[in-house]
N, C-alpha and C positions, 0 to 999 in steps of 0.2 A: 752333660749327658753322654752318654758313651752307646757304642753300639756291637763293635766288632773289639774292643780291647786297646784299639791301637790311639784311635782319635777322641778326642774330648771336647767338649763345647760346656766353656766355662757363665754362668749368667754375670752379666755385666761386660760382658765383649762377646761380637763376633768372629774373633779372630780362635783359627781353626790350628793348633803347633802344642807336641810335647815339649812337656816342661812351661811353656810359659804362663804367669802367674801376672793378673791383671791390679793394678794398682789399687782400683775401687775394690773397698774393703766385701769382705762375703762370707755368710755366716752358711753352713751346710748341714743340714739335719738329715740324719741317717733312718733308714727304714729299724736301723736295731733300738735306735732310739726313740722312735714314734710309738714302737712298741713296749719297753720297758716303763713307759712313763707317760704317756698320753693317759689323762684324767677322766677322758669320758670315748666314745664311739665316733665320736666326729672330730677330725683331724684337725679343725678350725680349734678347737680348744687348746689344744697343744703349740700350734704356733703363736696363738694368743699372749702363752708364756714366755717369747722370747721378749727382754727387755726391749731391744729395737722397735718392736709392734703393740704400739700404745694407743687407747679408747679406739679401738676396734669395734664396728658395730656388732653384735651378737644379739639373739632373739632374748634374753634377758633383758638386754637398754636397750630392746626396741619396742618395748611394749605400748608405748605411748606415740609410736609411728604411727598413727591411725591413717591419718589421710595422704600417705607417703607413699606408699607401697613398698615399704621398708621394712617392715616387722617377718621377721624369720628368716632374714639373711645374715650371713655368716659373710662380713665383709673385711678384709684385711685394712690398717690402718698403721705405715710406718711413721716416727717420728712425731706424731697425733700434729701431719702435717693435711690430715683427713685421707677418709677413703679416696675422696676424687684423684686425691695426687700419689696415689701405690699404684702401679702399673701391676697386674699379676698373669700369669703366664701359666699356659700347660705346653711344656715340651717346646720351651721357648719361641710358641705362637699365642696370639690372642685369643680371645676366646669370648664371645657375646655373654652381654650383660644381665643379670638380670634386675636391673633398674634402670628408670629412664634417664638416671645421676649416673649410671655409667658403671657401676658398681661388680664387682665380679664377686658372685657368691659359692662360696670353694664347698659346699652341699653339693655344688654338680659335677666333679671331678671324681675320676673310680679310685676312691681311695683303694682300695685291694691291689692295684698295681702303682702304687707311689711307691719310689724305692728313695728318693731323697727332696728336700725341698730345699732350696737355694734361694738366700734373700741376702738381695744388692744394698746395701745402706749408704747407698752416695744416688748422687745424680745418673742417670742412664738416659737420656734422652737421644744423646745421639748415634746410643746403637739402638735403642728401640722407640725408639719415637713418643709421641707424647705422650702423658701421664706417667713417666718416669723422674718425678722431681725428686718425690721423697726416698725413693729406689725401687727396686723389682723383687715378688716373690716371683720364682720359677718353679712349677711343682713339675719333677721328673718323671717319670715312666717308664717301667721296666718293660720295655717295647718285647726285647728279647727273651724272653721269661720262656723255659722249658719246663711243663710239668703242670701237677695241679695243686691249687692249694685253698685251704676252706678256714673260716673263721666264725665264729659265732661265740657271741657272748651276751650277758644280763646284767640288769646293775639296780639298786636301789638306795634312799636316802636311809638314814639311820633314824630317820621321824616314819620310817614304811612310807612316804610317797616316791614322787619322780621314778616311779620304774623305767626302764628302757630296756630293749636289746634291740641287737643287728645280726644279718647274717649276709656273709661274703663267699663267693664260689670265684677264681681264677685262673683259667686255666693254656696255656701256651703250647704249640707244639709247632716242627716242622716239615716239611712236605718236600716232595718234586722228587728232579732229580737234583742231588746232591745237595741234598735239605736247603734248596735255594729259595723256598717259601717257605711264610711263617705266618702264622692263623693267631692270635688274641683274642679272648673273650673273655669280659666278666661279668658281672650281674651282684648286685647288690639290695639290702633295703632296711633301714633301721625306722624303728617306731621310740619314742620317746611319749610318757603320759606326763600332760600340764599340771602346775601346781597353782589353782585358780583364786588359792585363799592364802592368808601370812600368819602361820601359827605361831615364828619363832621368837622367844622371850624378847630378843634384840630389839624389835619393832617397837614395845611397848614401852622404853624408857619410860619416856615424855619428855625427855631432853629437847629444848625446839629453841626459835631462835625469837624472839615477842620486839613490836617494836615497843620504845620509851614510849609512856602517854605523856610524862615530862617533858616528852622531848621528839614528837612525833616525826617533826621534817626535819630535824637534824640544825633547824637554824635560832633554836631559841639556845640563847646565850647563859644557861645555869651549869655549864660544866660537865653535865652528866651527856653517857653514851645514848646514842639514835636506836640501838640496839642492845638486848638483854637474853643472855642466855640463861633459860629457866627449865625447873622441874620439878614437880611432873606438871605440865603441859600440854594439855589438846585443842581441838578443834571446837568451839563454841558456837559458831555460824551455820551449823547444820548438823540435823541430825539424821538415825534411819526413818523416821516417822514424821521430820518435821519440823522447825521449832520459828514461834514466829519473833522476827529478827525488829521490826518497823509495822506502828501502827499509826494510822492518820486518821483523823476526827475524835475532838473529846482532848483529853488531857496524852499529848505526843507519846505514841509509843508505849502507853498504860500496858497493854497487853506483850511488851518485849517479855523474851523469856519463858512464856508456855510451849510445851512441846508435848508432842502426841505419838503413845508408846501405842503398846499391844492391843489390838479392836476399839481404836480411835480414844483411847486413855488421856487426860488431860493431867498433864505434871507440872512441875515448875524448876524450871532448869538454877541451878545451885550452881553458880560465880564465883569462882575461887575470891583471893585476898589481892592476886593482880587481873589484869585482865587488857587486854589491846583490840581496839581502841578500849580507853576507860568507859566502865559503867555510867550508864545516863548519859554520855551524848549522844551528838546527832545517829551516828553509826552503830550497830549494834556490836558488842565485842566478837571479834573473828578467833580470838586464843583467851586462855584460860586458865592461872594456873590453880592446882587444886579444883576441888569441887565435884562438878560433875565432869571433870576432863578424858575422862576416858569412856565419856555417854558416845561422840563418835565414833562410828565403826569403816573411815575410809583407810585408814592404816590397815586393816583386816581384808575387805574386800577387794583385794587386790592381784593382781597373781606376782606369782615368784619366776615362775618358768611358762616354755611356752609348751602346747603338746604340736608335736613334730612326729608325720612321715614320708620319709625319702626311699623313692626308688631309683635304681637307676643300670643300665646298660651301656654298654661300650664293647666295640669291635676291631678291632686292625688285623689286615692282611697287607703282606708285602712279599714282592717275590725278584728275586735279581736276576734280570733280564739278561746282564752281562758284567762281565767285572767293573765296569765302572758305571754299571746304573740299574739300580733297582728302584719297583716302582711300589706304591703304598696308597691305601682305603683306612679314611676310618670313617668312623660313627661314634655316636655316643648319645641320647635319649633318656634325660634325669626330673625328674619330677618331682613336688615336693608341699603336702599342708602343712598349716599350720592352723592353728587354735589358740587364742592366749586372749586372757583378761584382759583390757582397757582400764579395767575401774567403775565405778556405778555411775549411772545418770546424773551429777552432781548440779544444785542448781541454789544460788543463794539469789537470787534475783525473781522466784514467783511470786506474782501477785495476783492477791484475791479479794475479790470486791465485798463490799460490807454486806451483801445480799445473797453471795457466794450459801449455795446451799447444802451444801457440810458444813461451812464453817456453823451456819446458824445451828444444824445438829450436831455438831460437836462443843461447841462453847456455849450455846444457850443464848436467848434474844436478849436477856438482859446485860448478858454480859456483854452483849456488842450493841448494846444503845450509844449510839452516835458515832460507831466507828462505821468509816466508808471504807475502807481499805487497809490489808494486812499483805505483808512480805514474809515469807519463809524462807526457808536455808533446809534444804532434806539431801540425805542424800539417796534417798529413793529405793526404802529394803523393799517396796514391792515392784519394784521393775528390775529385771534382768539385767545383768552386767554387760557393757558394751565389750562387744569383741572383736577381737581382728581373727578372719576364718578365710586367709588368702589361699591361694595356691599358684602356683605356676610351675609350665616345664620348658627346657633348657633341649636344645636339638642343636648339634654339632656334624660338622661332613669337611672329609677334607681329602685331597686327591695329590697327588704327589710325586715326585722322583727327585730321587738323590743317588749320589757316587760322589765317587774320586776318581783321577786320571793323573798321570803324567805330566806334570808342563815346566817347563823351564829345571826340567832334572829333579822337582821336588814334587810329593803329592799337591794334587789341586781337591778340597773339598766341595762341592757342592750340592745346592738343592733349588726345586720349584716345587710352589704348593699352589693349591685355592683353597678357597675353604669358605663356606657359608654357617651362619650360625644365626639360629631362631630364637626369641624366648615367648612365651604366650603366660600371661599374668591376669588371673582374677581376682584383683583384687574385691577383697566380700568382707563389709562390715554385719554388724549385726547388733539388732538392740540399738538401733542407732534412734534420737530422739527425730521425730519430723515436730517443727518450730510449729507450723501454724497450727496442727492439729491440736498438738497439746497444749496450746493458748487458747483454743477452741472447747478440749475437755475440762481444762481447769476453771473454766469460766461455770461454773452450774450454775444452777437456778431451778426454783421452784414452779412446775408449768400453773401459767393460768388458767383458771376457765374458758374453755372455750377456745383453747387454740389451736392451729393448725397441724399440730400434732396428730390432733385427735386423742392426746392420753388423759387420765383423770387427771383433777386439776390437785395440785402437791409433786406432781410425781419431779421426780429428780432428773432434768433433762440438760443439753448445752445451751447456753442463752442462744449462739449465733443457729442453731435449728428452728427456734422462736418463727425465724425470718425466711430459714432456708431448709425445709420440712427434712427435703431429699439430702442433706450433703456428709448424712452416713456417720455424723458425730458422737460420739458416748461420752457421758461424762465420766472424770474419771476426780475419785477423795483421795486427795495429797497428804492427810490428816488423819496418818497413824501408819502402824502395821497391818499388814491379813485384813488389810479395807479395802483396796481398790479391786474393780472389776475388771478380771481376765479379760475380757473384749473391750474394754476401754485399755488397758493395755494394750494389745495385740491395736489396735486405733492407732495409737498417738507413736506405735515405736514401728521403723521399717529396717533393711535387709538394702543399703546402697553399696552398688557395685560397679567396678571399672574395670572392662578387660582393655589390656593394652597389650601390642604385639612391637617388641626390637626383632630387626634384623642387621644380621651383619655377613657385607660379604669383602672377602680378603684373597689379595694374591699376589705371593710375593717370590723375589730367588736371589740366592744369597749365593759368593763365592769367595772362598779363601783361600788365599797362594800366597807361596813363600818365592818369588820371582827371583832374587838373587841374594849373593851376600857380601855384608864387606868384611872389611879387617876384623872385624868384633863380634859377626857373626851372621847368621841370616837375618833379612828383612822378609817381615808375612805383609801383607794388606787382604783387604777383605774390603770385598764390593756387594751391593745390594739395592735392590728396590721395594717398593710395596704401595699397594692401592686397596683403599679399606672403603668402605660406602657402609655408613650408620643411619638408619632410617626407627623412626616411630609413628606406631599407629593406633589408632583406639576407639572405643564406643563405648557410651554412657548414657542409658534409658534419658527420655527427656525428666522423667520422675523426681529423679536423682542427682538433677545439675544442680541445686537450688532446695534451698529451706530448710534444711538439716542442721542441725546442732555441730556437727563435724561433715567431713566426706565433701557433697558438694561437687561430686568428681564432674571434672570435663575432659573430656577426650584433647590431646596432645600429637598434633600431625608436624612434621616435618623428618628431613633429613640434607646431611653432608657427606661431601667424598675429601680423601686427602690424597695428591699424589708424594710420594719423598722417595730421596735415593742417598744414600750413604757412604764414605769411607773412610775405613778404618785403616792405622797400620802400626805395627810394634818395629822400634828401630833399635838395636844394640848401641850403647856408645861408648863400652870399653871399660874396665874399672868398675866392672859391677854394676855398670848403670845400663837402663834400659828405656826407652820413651815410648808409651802408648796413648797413641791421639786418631782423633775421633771427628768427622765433622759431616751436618748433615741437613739436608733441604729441602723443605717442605710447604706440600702449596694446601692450602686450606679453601674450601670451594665459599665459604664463608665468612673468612677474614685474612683471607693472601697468604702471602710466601712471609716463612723465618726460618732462620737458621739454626742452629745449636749446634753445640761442636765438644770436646773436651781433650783434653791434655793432663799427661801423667806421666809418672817415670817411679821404676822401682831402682834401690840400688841395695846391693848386696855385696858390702867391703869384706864379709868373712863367711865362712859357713851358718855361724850360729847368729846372725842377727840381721833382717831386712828391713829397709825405710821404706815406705811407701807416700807417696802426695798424686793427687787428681784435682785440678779445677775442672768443673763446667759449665757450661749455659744449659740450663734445661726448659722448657714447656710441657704448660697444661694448655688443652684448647677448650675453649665451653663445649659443656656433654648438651645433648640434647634437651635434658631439664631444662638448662639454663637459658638456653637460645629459643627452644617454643611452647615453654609452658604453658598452656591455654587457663592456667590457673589451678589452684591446689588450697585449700585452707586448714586449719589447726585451730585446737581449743586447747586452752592452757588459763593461766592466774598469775598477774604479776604484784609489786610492789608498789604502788602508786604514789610517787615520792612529790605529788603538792597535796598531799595529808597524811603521808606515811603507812595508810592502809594497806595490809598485805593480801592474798588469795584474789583479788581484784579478779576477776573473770574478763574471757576478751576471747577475740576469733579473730584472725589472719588470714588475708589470701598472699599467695604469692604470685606471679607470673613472671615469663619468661622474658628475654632483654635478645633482641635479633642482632644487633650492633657492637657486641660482646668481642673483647680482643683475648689472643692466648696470655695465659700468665706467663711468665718470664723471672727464673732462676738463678741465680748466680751460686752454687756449691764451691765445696771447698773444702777437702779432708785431706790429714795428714795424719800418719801412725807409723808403728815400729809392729815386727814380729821379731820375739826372741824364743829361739831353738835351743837352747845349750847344751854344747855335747858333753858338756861333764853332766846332764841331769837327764838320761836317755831316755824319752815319753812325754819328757814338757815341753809343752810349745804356750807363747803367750802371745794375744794380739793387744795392744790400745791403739785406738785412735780417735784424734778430735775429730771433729765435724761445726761445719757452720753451712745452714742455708737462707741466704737472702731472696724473698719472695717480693714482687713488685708486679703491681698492674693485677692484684691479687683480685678475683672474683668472690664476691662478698655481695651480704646487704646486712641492712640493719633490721632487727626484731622488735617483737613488741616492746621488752624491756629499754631494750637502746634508744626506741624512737620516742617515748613518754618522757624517759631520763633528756634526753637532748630536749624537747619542748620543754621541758622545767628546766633546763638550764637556760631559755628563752631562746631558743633557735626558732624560727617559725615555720621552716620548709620541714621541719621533721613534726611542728604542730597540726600541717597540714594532714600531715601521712594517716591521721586517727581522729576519731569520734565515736560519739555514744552508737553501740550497734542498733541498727536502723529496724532488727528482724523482734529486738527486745529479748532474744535468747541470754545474750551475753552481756555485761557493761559497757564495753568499746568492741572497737573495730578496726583492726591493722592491715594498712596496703605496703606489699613490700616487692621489691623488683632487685634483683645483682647489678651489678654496677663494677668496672674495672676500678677501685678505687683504693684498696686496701695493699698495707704492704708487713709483710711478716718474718720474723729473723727466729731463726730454731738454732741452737747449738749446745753443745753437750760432747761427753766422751762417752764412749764403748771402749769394755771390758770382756777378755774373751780368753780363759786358762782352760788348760787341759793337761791332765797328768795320765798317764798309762802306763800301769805296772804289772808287768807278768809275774807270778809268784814262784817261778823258779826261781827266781831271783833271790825269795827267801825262803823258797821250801826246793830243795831239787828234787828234778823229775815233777813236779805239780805244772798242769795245764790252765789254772785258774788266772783269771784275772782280774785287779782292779781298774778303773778308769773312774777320773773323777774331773767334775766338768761345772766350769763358773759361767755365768754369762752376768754381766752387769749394764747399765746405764747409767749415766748421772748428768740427768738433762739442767743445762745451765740458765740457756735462755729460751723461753718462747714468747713471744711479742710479738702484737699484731698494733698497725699502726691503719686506723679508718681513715686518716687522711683528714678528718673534722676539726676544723678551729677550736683549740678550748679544749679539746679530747685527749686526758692527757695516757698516753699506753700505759697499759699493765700487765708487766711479766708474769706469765700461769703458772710456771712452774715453783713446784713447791706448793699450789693448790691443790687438795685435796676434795673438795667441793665441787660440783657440779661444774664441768666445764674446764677443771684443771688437770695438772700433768703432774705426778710425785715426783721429787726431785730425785731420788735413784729407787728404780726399779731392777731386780733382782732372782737369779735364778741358778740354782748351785743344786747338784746331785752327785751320786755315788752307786755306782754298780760293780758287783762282785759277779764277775760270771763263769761258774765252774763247771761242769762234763753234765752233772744230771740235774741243774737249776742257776738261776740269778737272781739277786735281791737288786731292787734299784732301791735308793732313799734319795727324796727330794723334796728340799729345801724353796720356797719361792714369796716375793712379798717385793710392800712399796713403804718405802719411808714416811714416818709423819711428817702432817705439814701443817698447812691453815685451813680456814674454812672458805675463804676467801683472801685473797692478797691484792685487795684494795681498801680492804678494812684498817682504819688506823684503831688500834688498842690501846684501852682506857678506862677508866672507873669513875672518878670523882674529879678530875682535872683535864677533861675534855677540851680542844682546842676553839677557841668561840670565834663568831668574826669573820665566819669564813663566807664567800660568797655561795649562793645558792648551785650553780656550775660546778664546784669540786665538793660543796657537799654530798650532791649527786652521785659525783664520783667515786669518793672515799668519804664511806660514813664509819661512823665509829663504832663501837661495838665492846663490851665487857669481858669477852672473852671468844679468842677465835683458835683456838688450837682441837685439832683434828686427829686422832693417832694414826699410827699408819697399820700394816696388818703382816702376819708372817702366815702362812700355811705350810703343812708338813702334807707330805705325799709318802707310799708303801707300795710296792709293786711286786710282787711276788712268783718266777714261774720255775713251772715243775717239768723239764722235759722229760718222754713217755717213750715210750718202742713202742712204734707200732707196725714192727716188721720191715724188712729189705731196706731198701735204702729213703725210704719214708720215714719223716721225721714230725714229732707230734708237739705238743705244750699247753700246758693248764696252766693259767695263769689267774691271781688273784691279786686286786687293784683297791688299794682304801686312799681317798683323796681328802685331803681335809680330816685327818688322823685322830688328831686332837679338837674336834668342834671348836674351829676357832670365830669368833665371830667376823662380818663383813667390817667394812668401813664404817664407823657411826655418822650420820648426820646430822644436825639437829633442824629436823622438821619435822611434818607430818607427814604422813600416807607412808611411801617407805622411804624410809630413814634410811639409809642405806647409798653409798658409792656404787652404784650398780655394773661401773664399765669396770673397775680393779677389783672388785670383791665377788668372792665365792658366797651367793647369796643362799645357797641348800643345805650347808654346812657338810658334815661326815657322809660320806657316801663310796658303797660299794658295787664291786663291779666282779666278775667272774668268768670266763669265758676258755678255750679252747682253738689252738691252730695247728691243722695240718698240712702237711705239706708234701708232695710224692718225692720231691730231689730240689 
């Protein structure tokens, strides 16, 4: 950050001295570059692309956040070492969360005055304290900004949806005597419209993954794989109208396979030649291939994008009191909905008694002579699409003074701040199922004569009004299309919400002096303190604690303080070499005092080529989720590995863990910069990386804790059972636990060429620059600490939950007097689909115990491709008089309609955290600016 020209404050130290260059590696994106190449209006997209910032949450892969209050955050994720562990920064202060996981959602920062964004790719804890494992984004601030400047632009897909636009006003100037105050404002606000259905051919392969009926649990010993990949491929377990799955009384299940289309239609659902489970047992088939496999419509009703709008303000005044201290106001007030699809009411689990009065009008009494009971699978076209319709806003204040001074003959930099920071979050479901009522509607019957109703005797009523005249029931027909009754609808579905209020108050003061020197050169240190206090608060109708299909919100009370003080100092030691160390100590009001500290040294034996190495100790501390969760639940479908059944339905709660220790890092990077002066504009960075994670904060999920009870562990048996509410099939209780330890390592890739073209045209002002950035993640492994659990490295997965093994981003801009072309290149290498999968076809490993079948099941084919996208950026600068400068610029991202990641499932098929899910889409817009 720079302010007067002279001083700079590099992210990843607080040491304040020209010329010196910090060990830990640091990538810096330039405000010309946000602009030539940023793919959509929100600056989070753009960082998204550098290979270091990997499964980032985005409101694309958060759609299925329901019960999170996740969905529409834009949260940074380096080294996909997770959100929790990216420390992110505005103006190298903190900045309150908007999640109770601690999360910093860069929606609330004024993009209009970001002039550069800085991101740490090593440890930083112990210049900024904790949640700097993975490293630090810093987004800067053109604090000093003279003048006005305006931005507005529009954008849509090349299918005509996803419109958006934004519009930016920011404006700087100076005041007093001898312009010693300076006024900032700016104001912003983009609207983005949701894409709530999946039109694009990609979706529809039917490429899917089926288990073996030969070979369901993986432990029958005939050779063949657990797993088959097939096509085409749907969903057989449900339909939009219905279809029934299990029937009881009479000859088992006579009635599987009828399903009910358009005004309660009775059809006979058509079984491909495979099918999982196999036709005629106990279960009814969940997959399909051929037949009627594309009669499901959850791959369709789904959304792609979310619809998004953000407002937001922001203020600084500062005025210098005297030459070595001026004093500083800000503010800042960001706001922000959201709208996005969940998905439909899916339900393979109702049931309907043989007396059920639809069913008898829709099938007929004969046909259900002797049946007492049927099971459906629908996925519910006459009820509304569950949605996440959150909102929150973000409220910033910070008070201030900084200077320099004289001391020991060299400048002394320094600063004091406070600063309080609010978030207020509504989280607002909607269409959300409530359990008892529509157990209540689903249940019809025929009233009798003569009953408390008072209605004629036939009429179509809920059995449990029979008993309980008043308790406002409707029944409602699951059996079919354009059948059920709007107020039986509007009945059985509610509207749960949770407001919850973070605050954060911070105050800290930082100073850097170069105190003396030796033979080799000056020595700087830099001293500091800071005291933070993170509090959560909330309310949750009693309505809505309880009964729900999803949500279930309960309000989350508590809070911590941390005190810490720090120092740093960079020592010359002659020969080029330089030592920069770091060490710092911190009391946690919740889990005591630790330390972190780090040490590094650059050397520089020639002009054209610099070594850099850093170790350090870094901490994460538990965020307030983790520590006082009052509990959170999820609805999700797993693979049920003691029958191999897949879509298995289930609900989870989580809660919080008060005895939670900080995690604890050990880093470790090491790299070269080469300058060469024989190649005048190239510079190249590599550097390895390794971070060891220990005492890692974790728990295990539905999948993991089913998997460990079938591998006969019993403490993870305990953790589930059949869901008690009968919404779900099971039921997951899960808590964090210090127990996990994880190893990330990989190199970074970082060229730069810059060619002025007088060079081959004289007198020409133009210029090229051409710019690589790479990853090539080696290892990630997480190690649960579980007897028998044997790790498995993600990287090189491409599946759900994995990291591609090089991710990639290379561009090219030409920039000449009256326009610039940028072209950009970005993508992730193919991988698997899975990398626990052992592959195989006809000679399957037999023999293995139930534990590592678990583990590593086999499968026919697991290969994944990976994806390349091409970017076009186009602008046209304008006159528009005096020393005002203008620009039209035109944006096509996604050039070539490339498709996303393929997956082979259902619903959406798609890598949703690495893949451009909208395909070709354009953008157009306009910047001016006074000077």
């Amino acid at each position: 950050m720079q302010d007067d020209g002279s001083d700079v404050v590099v992210t990843g130290t607080r040491i304040v001295r020209d010329g010196f260059q910090a060990p830990t590696p640091l990538t810096v994106v330039s405000e010309a570059e946000i602009q030539n190449s940023s793919p959509t209006n929100n600056l989070a997209d753009f960082i998204n692309q550098i290979p270091s910032v990997a499964g980032s949450t985005r409101p694309a892969n958060s759609r299925l956040a329901i019960s999170s209050g996740l969905a529409g955050i834009n949260a940074l994720n380096l080294r996909a070492l997770g959100e929790i562990r990216t420390l992110v920064l505005l103006d190298g202060r903190r900045t309150v969360a908007s999640s109770v996981t601690g999360l910093v959602d860069i929606n609330t920062f004024p993009q209009a005055l970001v002039k550069s964004v800085e991101i740490v790719t090593g440890g930083a804890s112990a210049a900024y304290g904790s949640d700097a494992v993975a490293g630090v984004v810093n987004f800067v601030l053109d604090k000093k900004y003279e003048g006005l400047k305006v931005t507005a632009d529009s954008g849509i897909t090349s299918r005509g949806d996803g419109n958006n636009y934004s519009f930016s006003v920011a404006g700087g100037t100076s005041f007093g005597s001898e312009g010693r105050g300076h006024v900032l404002l700016s104001a912003e606000l983009a609207h983005r419209d949701g894409i709530f259905a999946v039109d694009r051919d990609w979706n529809f392969t039917g490429r899917v993954r089926m288990t073996n009926p030969a070979n369901a649990t993986g432990l029958v010993n005939n050779g063949q794989p657990q797993y088959l990949i097939r096509t085409p491929v749907g969903v057989a377990n449900a339909t939009p109208g219905g279809i029934i799955l299990n029937s009881s009384g009479g000859v088992a299940n006579r009635l599987r396979g009828l399903y009910f289309g358009p005004g309660g239609s009775v059809n006979q659902f058509q079984y491909g030649a495979f099918n999982s489970p196999a036709l005629g047992g106990t279960n009814a088939p969940s997959l399909t291939q051929g037949g009627d496999w594309q009669l499901n419509d959850s791959g369709r009703r789904i959304g792609l994008d979310a619809d998004d709008d953000r407002r937001g303000v922001f203020g600084r005044v500062s005025y210098e009191l005297a030459d070595w201290i001026s004093v500083f106001a800000e503010g800042a007030y960001n706001w922000q909905k959201t709208l996005f699809n969940a998905g439909p009411n899916v339900s393979t689990t109702t049931t309907l008694r043989g007396d059920n009065a639809y069913l008898i009008n829709t099938l007929g009494a004969s046909r259900l002579a002797g049946i007492t009971s049927v099971t459906i699978g629908t996925t519910a076209a006459d009820l509304p699409y569950r949605q996440n319709n959150s909102s929150r806003d973000v409220q910033r204040y910070a008070l201030g003074a900084e200077g320099d001074f004289q001391w020991f003959g060299n400048k002394a930099i320094w600063n004091v701040y406070g600063q309080y920071g609010e978030m207020n979050a509504h989280e607002q479901l909607r269409n959300i199922m409530n359990t008892t009522r529509m157990a209540n509607a689903n249940d019809a019957v025929f009233a009798p004569a003569g009953n408390a109703l008072g209605v004629a005797a036939g009429t179509i009523v809920c059995r449990s009004t029979l008993t309980a005249p008043t308790n406002g029931c409707l029944p409602l027909n699951r059996l079919g299309i354009g059948v059920a009754d709007p107020a039986a609808v509007d009945y059985v579905l509610g509207d749960p919400y949770r407001d919850q209020k973070l605050k954060q108050t911070v105050a800290g003061a930082n100073l850097s002096v170069t105190p003396f020197s030796t033979w080799a050169g000056p020595v700087s240190v830099a001293v500091g303190g800071e005291y933070r206090r993170e509090e959560v608060s909330g309310s949750v109708p009693a309505e809505f604690r309880t009964g729900w299909s999803v949500g279930n919100f309960l309000p989350t009370f508590g809070s911590y303080n941390v005190k810490e003080a720090y120092l740093e100092t960079v020592v010359p030691l002659g020969a080029g070499v330089e030592f920069n160390g770091a060490v710092r100590g911190t009391d946690y009001s919740t889990s005591g005092y630790v330390t972190t500290w780090k040490a590094g040294a650059t050397w520089q034996p020639i002009e054209d080529i610099r070594f850099r190495v850093t170790r350090s100790r870094d901490i994460r501390a538990p965020n307030l989720n983790e520590l006082f969760a009052s509990g959170t639940s999820r609805t999700n479908t797993l693979t049920d590995p003691r029958d191999g059944r897949t879509g298995v339905t289930f609900r989870e709660t989580t809660t919080g863990n008060p005895n939670l220790r900080p995690e604890k890092a050990d880093s470790t990077s090491v790299g070269v910069i080469l300058q060469p002066r024989f190649v005048p504009g190239f510079s190249l960075s590599v550097d390895g990386f390794l971070i060891e994670l220990k005492d890692a904060i974790g728990q295990f999920f539905a999948q993991d804790i089913i998997n460990r009870c079938y591998e006969g562990r019993q403490e993870f048996c305990a953790a589930f059972e059949k869901d008690p509410t009968g919404d779900r099939e099971l039921f997951f209780r899960a808590s964090p636990f210090n127990f996990a330890q994880q190893r990330v390592r990989g190199i970074d890739i970082d060229a730069t060429y810059r060619l002025p073209m007088e060079r081959l045209f004289a007198g020409s002002d133009d210029n090229l620059t051409l710019h690589g950035l790479a990853t090539r993640y080696i290892d990630n492994i997480t190690n649960s600490g579980v007897p028998g659990n044997i790790p498995v490295d993600i990287v090189g997965q491409n599946g759900g939950g994995g990291l591609p093994k090089w991710i990639y981003r290379a561009s090219a801009t030409y920039d000449a007097d009256a326009f610039a072309i940028t072209a950009t290149g970005r993508g992730i290498s193919s991988g698997t689909y899975g990398n626990n999968y052992i592959v195989c076809s006809t000679d399957c490993p037999v023999g293995r115990p139930a534990a590592i079948v678990s583990q590593f099941p086999t499968i026919d084919n697991n290969d994944i491709s990976g994806a390349f996208y091409f970017d076009l950026n186009l602008t046209t600068k304008i006159d528009v008089g005096g020393e005002a400068k203008g620009e039209v610029f035109f944006n096509v991202t996604n050039l070539f309609d490339a498709d996303p990641i393929l997956l082979p499932e259902t619903g959406l098929a798609a890598n949703s955290t690495y893949s451009d899910l909208l395909g070709r889409a354009f953008r157009v817009g306009i910047r001016l600016r006074t000077r």
